[in-house]
MIBAKOL-459947 format. One record per atom (N, C-alpha, C): residue in one letter; x, y, z. Coordinates in steps of 0.1 Angstrom, whole numbers, padded with zeros to 4 digits, always signed. Example, Ala and Ser with C-alpha at 12.3 -4.5 7.8 and 13.67 -1.06 7.14 Angstrom:
2
a+0132-0057+0078 a+0123-0045+0078 a+0132-0033+0078 s+0128-0022+0071 s+0137-0011+0071 s+0129+0000+0079 
//
This chain:
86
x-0230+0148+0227 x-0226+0147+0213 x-0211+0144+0212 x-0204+0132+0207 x-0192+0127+0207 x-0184+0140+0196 x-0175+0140+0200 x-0163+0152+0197 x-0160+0146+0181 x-0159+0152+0172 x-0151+0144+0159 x-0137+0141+0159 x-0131+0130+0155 x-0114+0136+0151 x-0113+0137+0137 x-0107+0145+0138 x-0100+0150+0126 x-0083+0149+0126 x-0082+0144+0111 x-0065+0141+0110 x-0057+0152+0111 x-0042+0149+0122 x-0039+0163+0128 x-0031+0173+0115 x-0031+0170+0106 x-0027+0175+0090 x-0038+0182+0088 x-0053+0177+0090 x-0061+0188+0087 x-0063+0200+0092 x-0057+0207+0100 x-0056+0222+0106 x-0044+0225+0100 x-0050+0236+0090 x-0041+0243+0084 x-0040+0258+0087 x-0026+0263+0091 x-0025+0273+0096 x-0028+0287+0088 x-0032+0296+0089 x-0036+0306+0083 x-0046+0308+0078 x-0056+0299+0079 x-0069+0292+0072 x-0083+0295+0082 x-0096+0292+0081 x-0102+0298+0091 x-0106+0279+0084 x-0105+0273+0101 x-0106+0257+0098 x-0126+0251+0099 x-0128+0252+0097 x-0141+0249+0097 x-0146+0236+0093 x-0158+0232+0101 x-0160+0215+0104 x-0160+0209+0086 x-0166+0220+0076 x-0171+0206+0065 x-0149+0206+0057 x-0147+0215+0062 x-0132+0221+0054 x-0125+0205+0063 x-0122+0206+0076 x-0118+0201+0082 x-0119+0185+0080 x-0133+0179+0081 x-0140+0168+0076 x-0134+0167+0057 x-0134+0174+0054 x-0134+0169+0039 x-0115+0165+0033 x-0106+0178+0043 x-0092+0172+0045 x-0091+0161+0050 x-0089+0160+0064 x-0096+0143+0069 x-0100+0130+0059 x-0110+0133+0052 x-0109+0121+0040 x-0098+0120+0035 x-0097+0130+0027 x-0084+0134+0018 x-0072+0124+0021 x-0068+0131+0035 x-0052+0124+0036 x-0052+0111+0046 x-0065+0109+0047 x-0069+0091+0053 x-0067+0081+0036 x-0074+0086+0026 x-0071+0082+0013 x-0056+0078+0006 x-0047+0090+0009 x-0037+0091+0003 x-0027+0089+0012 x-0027+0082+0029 x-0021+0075+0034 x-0026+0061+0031 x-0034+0057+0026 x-0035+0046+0019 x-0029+0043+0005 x-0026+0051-0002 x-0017+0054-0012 x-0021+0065-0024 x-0010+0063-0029 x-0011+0078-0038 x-0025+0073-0046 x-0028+0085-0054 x-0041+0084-0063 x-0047+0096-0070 x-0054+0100-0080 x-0057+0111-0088 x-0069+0113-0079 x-0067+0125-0086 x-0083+0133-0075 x-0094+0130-0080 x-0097+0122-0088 x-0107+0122-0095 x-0111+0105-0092 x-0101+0101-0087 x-0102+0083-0077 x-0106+0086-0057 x-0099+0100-0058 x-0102+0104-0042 x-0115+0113-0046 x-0120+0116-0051 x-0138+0126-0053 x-0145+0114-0054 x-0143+0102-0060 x-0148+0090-0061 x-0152+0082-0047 x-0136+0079-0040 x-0137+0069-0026 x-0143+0077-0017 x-0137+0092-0017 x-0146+0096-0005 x-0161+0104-0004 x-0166+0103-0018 x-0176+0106-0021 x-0181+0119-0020 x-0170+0130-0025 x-0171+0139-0026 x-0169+0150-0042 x-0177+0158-0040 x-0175+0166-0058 x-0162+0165-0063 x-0156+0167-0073 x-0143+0166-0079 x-0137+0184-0075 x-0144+0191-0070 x-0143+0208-0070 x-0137+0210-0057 x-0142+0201-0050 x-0140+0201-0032 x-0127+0199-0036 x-0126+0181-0036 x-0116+0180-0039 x-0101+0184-0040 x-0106+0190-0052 x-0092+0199-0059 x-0088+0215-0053 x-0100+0220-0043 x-0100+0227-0035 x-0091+0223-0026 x-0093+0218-0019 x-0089+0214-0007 x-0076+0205-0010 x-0069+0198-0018 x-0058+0192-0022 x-0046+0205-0031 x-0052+0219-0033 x-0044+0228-0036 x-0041+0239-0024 x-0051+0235-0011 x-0047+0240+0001 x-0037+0232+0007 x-0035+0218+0006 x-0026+0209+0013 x-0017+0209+0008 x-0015+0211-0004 x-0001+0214-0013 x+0008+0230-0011 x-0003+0239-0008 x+0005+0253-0004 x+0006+0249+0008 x+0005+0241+0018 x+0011+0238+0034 x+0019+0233+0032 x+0023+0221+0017 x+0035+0214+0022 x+0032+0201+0025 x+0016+0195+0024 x+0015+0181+0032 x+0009+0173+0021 x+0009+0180+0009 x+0008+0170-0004 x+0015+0178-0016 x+0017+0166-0024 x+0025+0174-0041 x+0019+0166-0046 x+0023+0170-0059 x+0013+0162-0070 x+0030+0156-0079 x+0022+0145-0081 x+0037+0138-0093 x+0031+0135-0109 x+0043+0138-0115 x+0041+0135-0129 x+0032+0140-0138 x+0023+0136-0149 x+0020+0147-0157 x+0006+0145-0156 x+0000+0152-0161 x-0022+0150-0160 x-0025+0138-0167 x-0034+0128-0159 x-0041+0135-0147 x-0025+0133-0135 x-0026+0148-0124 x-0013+0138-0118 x-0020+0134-0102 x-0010+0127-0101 x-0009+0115-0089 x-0007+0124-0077 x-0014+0124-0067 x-0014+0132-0052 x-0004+0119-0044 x+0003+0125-0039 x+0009+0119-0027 x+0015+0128-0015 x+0011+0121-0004 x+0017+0124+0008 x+0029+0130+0010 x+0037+0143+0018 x+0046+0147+0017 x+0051+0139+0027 x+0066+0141+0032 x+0075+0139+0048 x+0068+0147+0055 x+0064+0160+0057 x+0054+0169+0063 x+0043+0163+0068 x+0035+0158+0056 x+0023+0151+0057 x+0020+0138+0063 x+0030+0130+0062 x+0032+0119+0071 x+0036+0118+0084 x+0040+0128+0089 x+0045+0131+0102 x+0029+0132+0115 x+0020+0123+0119 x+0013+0128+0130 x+0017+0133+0139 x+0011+0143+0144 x+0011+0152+0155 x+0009+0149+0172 
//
């Protein structure tokens, strides 16, 4: 069985990382290195609930490896943190 990768952003420290957590960050910040976008365009492209989503995009924002800009709906983008591979 081939190994997954997962984007090295998605291990977040403090967190108990687990495959669908891990896989679903992974979309996330493959998305939003492609450019900024509302979460509700990223529940869309990666084909996931709008709940995950915003789960998991208010875990990457308490790390540091996304912020949100401007006013609702707002715009997710990439931190310096988040753009840094490992």
């Amino acid at each position: 069985m081939p190994k997954e990768g997962y984007h090295p952003n998605a291990y977040l420290a403090g967190f108990k990382n687990v495959r669908l957590g891990l896989k679903a960050r992974t979309a996330i910040l493959n998305l939003l290195e492609r450019g900024n976008a509302d979460a509700k365009a990223i529940a869309r492209d990666a084909g996931m609930p709008y709940g995950v989503v915003m789960h998991h995009l208010k875990l990457l924002e308490a790390s540091g490896i996304v912020q949100r800009k401007g006013g609702r709906p707002y715009v997710w983008a990439v931190t310096g943190l988040g753009q840094k591979r490992l």
